[in-house]
C-alpha positions as CSV (number, residue, x, y, z in Angstrom):
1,X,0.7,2.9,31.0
2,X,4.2,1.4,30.9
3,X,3.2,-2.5,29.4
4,X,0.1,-3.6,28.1
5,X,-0.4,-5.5,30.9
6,X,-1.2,-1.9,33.0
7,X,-4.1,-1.0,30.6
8,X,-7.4,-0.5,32.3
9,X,-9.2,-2.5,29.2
10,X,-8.1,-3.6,25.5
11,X,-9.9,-4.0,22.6
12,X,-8.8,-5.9,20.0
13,X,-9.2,-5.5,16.4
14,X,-8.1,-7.8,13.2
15,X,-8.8,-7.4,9.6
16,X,-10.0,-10.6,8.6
17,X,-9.2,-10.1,4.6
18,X,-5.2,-9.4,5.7
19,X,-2.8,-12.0,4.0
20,X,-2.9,-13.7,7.8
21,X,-6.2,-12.2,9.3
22,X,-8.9,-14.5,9.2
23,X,-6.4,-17.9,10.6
24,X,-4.9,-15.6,13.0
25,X,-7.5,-14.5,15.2
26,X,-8.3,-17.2,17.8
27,X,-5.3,-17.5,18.3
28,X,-4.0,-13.9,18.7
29,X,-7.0,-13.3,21.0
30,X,-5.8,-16.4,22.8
31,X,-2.1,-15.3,22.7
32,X,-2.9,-12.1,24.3
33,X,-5.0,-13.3,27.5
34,X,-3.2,-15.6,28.7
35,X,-0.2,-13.0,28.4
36,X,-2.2,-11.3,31.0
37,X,-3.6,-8.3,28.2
38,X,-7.0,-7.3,29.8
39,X,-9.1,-8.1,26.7
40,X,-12.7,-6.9,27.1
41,X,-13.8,-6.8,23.2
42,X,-13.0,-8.6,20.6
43,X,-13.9,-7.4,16.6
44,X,-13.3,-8.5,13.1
45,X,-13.2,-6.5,10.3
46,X,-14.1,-7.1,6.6
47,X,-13.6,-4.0,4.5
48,X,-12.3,-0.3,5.1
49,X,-16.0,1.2,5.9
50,X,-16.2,-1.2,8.7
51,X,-12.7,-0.9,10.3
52,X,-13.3,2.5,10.5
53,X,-16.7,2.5,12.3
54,X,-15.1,-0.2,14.6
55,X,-12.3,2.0,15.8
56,X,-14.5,5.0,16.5
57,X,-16.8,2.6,18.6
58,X,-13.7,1.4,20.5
59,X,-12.6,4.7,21.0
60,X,-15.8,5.7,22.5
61,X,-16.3,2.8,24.7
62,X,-12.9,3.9,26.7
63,X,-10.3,1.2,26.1
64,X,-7.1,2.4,26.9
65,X,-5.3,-0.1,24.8
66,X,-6.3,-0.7,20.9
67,X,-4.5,-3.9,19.2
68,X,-4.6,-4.0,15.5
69,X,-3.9,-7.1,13.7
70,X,-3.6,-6.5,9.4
71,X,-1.4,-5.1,6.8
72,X,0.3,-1.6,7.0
73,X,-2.8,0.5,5.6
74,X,-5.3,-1.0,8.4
75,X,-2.6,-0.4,11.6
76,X,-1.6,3.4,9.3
77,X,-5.6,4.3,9.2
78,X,-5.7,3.1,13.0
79,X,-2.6,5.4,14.1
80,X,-4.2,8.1,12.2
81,X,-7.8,7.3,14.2
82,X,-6.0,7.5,17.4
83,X,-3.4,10.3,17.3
84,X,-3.8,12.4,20.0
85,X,-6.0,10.5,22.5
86,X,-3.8,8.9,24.5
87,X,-5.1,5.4,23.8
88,X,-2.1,3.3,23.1
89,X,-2.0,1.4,20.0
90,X,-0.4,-2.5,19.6
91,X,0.5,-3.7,16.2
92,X,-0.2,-7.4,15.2
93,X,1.4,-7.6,11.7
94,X,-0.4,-9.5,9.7
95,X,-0.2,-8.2,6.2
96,X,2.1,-8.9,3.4
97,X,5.0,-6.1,3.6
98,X,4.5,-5.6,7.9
99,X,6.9,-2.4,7.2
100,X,6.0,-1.1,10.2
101,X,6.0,-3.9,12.0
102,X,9.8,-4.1,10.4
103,X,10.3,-0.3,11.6
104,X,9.4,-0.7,15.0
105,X,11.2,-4.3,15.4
106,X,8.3,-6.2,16.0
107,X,8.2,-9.6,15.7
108,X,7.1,-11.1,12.4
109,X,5.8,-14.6,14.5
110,X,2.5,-14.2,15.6
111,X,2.7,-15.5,18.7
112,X,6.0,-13.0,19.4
113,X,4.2,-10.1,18.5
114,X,1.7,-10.8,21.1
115,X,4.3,-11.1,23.8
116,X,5.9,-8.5,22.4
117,X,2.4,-6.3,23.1
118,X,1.7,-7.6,26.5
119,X,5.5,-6.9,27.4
120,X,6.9,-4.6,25.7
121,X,7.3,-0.4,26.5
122,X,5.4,2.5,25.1
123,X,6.6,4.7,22.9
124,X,5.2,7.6,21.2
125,X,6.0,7.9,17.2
126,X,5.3,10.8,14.3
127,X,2.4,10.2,12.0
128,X,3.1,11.7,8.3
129,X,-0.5,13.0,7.1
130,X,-1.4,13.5,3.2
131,X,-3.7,15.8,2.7
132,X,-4.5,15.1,6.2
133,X,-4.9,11.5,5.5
134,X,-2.8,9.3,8.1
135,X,0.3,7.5,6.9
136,X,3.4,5.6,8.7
137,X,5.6,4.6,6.4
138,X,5.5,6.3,3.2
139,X,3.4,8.1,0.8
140,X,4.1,7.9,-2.8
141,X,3.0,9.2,-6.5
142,X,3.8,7.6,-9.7
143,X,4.9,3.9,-10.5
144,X,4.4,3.0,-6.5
145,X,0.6,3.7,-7.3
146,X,0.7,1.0,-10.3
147,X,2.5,-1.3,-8.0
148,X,-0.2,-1.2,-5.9
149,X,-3.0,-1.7,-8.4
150,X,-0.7,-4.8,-9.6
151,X,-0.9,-6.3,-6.0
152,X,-3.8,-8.0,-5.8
153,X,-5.5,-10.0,-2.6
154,X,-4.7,-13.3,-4.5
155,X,-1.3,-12.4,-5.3
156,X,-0.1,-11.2,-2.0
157,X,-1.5,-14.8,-0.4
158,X,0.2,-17.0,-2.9
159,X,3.7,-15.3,-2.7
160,X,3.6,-13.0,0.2
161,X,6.2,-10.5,0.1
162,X,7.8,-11.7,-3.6
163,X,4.7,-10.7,-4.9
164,X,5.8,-6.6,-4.9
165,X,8.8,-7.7,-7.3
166,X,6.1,-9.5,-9.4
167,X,4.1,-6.6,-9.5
168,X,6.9,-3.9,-9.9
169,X,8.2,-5.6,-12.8
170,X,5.0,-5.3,-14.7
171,X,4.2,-1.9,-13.6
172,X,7.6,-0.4,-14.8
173,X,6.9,-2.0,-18.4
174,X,3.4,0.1,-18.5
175,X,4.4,3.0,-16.4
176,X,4.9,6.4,-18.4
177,X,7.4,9.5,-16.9
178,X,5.5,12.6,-15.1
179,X,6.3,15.8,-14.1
180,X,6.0,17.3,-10.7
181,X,6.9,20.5,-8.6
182,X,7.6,20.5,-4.9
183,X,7.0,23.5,-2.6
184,X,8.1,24.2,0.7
185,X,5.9,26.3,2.4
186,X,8.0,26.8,5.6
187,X,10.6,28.3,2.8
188,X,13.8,25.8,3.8
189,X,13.9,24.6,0.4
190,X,13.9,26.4,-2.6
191,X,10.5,25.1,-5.3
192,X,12.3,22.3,-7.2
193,X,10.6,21.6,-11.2
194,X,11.0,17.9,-12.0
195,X,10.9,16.4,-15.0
196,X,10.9,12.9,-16.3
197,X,10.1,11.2,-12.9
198,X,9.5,7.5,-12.4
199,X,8.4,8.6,-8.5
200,X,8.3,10.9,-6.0
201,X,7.8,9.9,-2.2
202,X,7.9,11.2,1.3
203,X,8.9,8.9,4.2
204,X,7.7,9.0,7.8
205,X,8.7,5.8,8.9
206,X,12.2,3.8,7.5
207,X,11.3,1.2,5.7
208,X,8.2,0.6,3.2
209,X,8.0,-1.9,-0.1
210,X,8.5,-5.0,1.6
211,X,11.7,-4.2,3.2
212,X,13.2,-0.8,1.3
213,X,14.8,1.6,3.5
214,X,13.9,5.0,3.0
215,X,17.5,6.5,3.4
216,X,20.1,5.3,6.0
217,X,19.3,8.0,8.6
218,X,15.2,7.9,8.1
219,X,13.4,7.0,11.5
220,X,9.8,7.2,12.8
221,X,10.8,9.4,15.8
222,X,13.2,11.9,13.9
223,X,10.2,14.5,13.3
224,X,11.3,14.6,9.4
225,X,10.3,13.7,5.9
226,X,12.8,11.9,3.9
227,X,11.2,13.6,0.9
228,X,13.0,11.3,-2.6
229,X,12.3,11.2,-6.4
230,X,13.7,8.9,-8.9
231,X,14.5,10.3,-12.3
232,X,13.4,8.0,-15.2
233,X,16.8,6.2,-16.5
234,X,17.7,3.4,-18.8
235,X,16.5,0.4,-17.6
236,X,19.9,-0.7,-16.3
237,X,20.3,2.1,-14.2
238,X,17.1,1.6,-12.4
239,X,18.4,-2.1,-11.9
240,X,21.4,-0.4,-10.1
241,X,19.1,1.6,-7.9
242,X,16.5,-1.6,-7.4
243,X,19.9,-3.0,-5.7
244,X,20.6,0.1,-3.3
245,X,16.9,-0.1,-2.2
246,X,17.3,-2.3,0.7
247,X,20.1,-0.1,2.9
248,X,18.5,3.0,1.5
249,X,22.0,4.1,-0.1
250,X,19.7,4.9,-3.3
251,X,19.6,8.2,-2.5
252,X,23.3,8.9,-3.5
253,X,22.6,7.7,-6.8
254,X,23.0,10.7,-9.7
255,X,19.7,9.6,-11.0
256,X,18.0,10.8,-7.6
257,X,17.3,13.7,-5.3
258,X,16.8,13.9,-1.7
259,X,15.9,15.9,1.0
260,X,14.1,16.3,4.4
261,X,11.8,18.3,5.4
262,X,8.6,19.0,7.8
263,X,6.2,20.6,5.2
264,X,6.2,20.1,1.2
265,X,3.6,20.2,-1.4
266,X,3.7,18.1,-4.2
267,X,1.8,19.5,-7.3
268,X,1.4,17.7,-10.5
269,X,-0.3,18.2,-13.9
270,X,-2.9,16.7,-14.2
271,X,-3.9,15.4,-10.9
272,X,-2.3,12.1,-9.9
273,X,-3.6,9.8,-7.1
274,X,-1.1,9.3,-4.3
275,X,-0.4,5.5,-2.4
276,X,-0.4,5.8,1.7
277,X,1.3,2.7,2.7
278,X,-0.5,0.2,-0.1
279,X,-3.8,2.1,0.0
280,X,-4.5,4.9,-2.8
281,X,-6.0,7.8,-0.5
282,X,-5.3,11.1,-2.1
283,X,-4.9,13.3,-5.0
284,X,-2.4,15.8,-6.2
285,X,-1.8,18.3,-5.5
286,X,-0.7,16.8,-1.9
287,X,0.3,18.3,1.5
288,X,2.8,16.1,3.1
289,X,3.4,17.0,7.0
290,X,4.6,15.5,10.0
291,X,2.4,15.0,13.2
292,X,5.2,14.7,16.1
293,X,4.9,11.9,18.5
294,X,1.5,12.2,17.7
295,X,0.8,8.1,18.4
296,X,1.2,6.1,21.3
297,X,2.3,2.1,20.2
298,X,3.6,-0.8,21.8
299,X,7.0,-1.7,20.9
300,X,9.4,-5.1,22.3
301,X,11.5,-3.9,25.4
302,X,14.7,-4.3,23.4
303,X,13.9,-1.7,20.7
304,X,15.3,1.4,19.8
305,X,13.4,2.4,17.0
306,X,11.3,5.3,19.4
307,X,11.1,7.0,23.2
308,X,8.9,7.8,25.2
309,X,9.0,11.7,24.9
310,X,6.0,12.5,27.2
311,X,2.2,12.4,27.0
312,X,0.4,14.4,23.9
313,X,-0.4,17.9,24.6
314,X,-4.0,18.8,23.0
315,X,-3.7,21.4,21.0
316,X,-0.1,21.4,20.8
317,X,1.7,22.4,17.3
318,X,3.3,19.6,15.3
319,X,6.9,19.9,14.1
């Protein structure tokens, strides 16, 4: 399948409690047949149990082509339920952040992203995996996770994406410095002891947060974690990295490390739970890894954020 318009049948599938779900699905559905997208089923989704029965029926049924309307944890737990089939995945971002979405240079406007599925190219990009729980853009421990507990549904809809500077600045008054170690199983890092963190993460994609850039070089097609952590400073200095966030030039701050990597473990003491792109889906100790090309997605003509490296080989090692 070269465009959307090739596929033998699409199903599409929207998360009605995303920031844009429920007003956007006539017309998206709309949008995408009279683009010429061979739409054959049609499902809305209310909670996490149900998206994930409805992708596996999809699956089942055949359909070449799975759109996704919602935020960046329902199209991440999509990727992550078709890696490896061959069944192409379009993104309609409808969420609050759309990191992805922002990643792969899809268009914010609705009706853009729909023409962007129904013409755009296929590309194949790497999923990160946590635990062996799917993730795009990044997965995170410490004052990410009490972001995310901060953002809640009525939140996100009244200020959309100012909301996770809302929420940041109350969770940095409550959040308390931890302790982690990070292995490298594959043995091309030495075991790093960290003390005093405000976070650690590990970046597939290269952006997350609404915009952040995980580091200027970070890509969802490099076949790399950009594995950070940020060392609890003075307010003031956190300030000066808050300001680096957006370019990704963070890194080179003295206050934090980073690295990339294909394999790390992050161990902590005690356990502590672990955000996958806004949704808290695992516990430390964590295996981070990177699933090459492992998912199939629609992106507009005019991108360059992925290729087209060649159909998924069952079976095949990851990088």
């Amino acid at each position: 399948m070269k465009v959307a318009r090739e596929a033998r049948s699409a199903a599409v599938v929207i998360n009605a409690g995303s920031r844009r779900g429920a007003a956007a699905r006539e017309l998206a559905v709309h949008a995408l047949q009279k683009a010429g997208v061979p739409v054959s089923a049609v499902h809305h989704v209310h909670s996490g149990a149900e998206l994930a029965g409805t992708l596996d029926r999809v699956v089942a049924d055949g359909h070449d082509l799975v759109v996704v309307g919602g935020g960046d944890g329902t199209v991440s737990y999509a990727a992550g339920r078709v890696a490896g089939t061959g069944v192409v995945l379009g993104v309609l971002p409808l969420g609050t952040a759309n990191d992805l979405a922002r990643t792969l240079e899809i268009p914010n406007n609705l009706a853009e992203a729909c023409a962007a599925v129904a013409g755009g190219k296929v590309v194949d990009i790497d999923l990160g995996r946590a635990n062996g729980q799917p993730f795009l853009n990044v997965a995170s421990a410490g004052l990410s996770v009490r972001v995310t507990e901060a953002l809640t549904p009525g939140l996100k809809r009244r200020l959309g994406p100012l909301a996770y500077g809302i929420a940041t600045l109350r969770s940095y008054t409550r959040h308390e410095p931890f302790s982690a170690r990070l292995e490298f199983p594959e043995g091309d890092h030495e075991p790093m002891q960290l003390e005093g963190l405000l976070q650690v993460a590990g970046g597939n994609g290269r952006h997350y947060g609404g915009g952040n850039t995980v580091s200027p070089t970070a890509g969802i097609d490099d076949h790399i974690l950009d594995i950070y952590a940020i060392l609890a400073a003075p307010f003031r200095e956190h300030v000066k990295i808050a300001r680096l966030l957006r370019n990704g030039s963070f890194i080179e701050h003295d206050r934090v490390y980073h690295l990339t990597t294909r394999r790390v473990r992050l161990v902590t003491e005690p356990p502590m739970p672990v955000n996958l792109d806004g949704e808290i889906a695992a516990v430390t100790p964590t295996d981070f890894t990177i699933q090459r090309n492992a998912v199939h997605v629609i992106v507009p003509q005019a991108s360059n954020s992925a290729m087209f490296d060649g159909p998924h080989t069952p079976g095949a090692p990851s990088a």
